[in-house]
Structure formats: structure tokens, C-alpha cells
C-alpha positions, 0 to 999 in steps of 0.5 A: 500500500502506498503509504497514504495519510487521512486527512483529518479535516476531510474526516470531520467533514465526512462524519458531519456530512454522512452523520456518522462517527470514525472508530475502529469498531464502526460497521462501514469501511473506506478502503484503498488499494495501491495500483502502482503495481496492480495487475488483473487478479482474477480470471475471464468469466465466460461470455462476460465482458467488461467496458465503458457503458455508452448505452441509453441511460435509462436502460442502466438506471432500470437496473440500479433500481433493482439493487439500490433506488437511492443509487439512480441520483448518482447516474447521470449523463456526465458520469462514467459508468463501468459494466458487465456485459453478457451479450452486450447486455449490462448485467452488473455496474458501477461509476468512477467519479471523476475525483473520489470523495476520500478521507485520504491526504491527496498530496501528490497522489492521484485518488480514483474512485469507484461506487455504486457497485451492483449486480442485478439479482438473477446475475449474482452469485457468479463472480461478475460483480468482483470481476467487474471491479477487477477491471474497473481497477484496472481501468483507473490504473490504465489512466494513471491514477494511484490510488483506487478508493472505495467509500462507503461499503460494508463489503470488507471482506469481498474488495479485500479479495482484489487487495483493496485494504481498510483505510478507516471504519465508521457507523452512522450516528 
């Protein structure tokens, strides 16, 4: 892991703008994985593809409704939206903001992230979702970027599958 600090003022700030509390016994995670030397980790799914969505917008956001309403606010023309494919078909999703929202001291560092991470219920249990934040990573690597972050999740064990590592642990108040 690149050794990277929190920023304690970017904390505060999340903890009033989520209303949560850090602590090392908090439920949710924010988690980072040094891409420098990160390569594909997992291998092809059959008949699964992963890129860059340039589809109708809607057809997506029918999708995020299936796994999370709350997450359709975050899915807009402007946002890049990464997905798995079965016969050109998104069956699993996420978006790479264009500058993470991280409690991470960004000096010199290049921060990317990824979020709203779902597959729709008859896809799951496949692999795809993992495999398709394995490419995602990669992808954030291809463009140069050093740190992939993660805010926000209660999946630790299933990112730390890909390298991802705890940054810092909250609950909400």
C-alpha cells in the first residue's frame, strides 16, 4: 500500500456530512488499494465482458433500481459508468467519479474512485460483480491514477479479495 495519510479535516467533514462517527469498531469501511503495481487478479468469466457503458441511460438506471433506488441520483449523463456485459447486455455496474470523495491526504497522489457497485439479482452469485471491479481497477490504473478508493461499503471482506485494504471504519450516528 502506498503509504497514504487521512486527512483529518476531510474526516470531520465526512462524519458531519454522512452523520456518522470514525472508530475502529464502526460497521462501514473506506478502503484503498495501491495500483502502482496492480495487475488483473482474477480470471475471464465466460461470455462476460467488461467496458465503458455508452448505452441509453435509462436502460442502466432500470437496473440500479433493482439493487439500490437511492443509487439512480448518482447516474447521470456526465458520469462514467463501468459494466458487465453478457451479450452486450449490462448485467452488473458501477461509476468512477471523476475525483473520489476520500478521507485520504491527496498530496501528490492521484485518488480514483469507484461506487455504486451492483449486480442485478438473477446475475449474482457468479463472480461478475468482483470481476467487474477487477477491471474497473484496472481501468483507473490504465489512466494513471494511484490510488483506487472505495467509500462507503460494508463489503470488507469481498474488495479485500482484489487487495483493496481498510483505510478507516465508521457507523452512522
Amino acid at each position: 500500500m502506498v503509504n497514504v495519510q487521512i486527512d483529518t479535516a476531510k474526516l470531520k467533514n465526512m462524519e458531519t456530512k454522512l452523520n456518522c462517527k470514525f472508530s475502529n469498531d464502526g460497521v462501514f469501511v473506506e478502503m484503498a488499494l495501491d495500483l502502482h503495481e496492480y495487475q488483473e487478479k482474477l480470471p475471464s468469466i465466460n461470455s462476460v465482458s467488461f467496458g465503458i457503458y455508452s448505452g441509453d441511460l435509462e436502460r442502466v438506471i432500470k437496473l440500479v433500481e433493482k439493487v439500490n433506488p437511492n443509487w439512480c441520483k448518482y447516474f447521470t449523463d456526465t458520469t462514467t459508468i463501468f459494466c458487465g456485459f453478457i451479450n452486450k447486455e449490462p448485467v452488473s455496474f458501477c461509476i468512477i467519479p471523476t475525483t473520489a470523495d476520500s478521507i485520504l491526504s491527496d498530496d501528490n497522489l492521484k485518488i480514483g474512485g469507484i461506487a455504486c457497485v451492483g449486480t442485478v439479482p438473477e446475475y449474482r452469485k457468479r463472480g461478475i460483480g468482483l470481476k467487474m471491479v477487477d477491471m474497473a481497477t484496472i481501468y483507473l490504473k490504465n489512466l494513471g491514477y494511484d490510488i483506487a478508493y472505495l467509500h462507503y461499503t460494508h463489503l470488507e471482506k469481498w474488495y479485500k479479495k482484489l487487495g483493496y485494504e481498510t483505510v478507516a471504519r465508521f457507523s452512522f450516528i
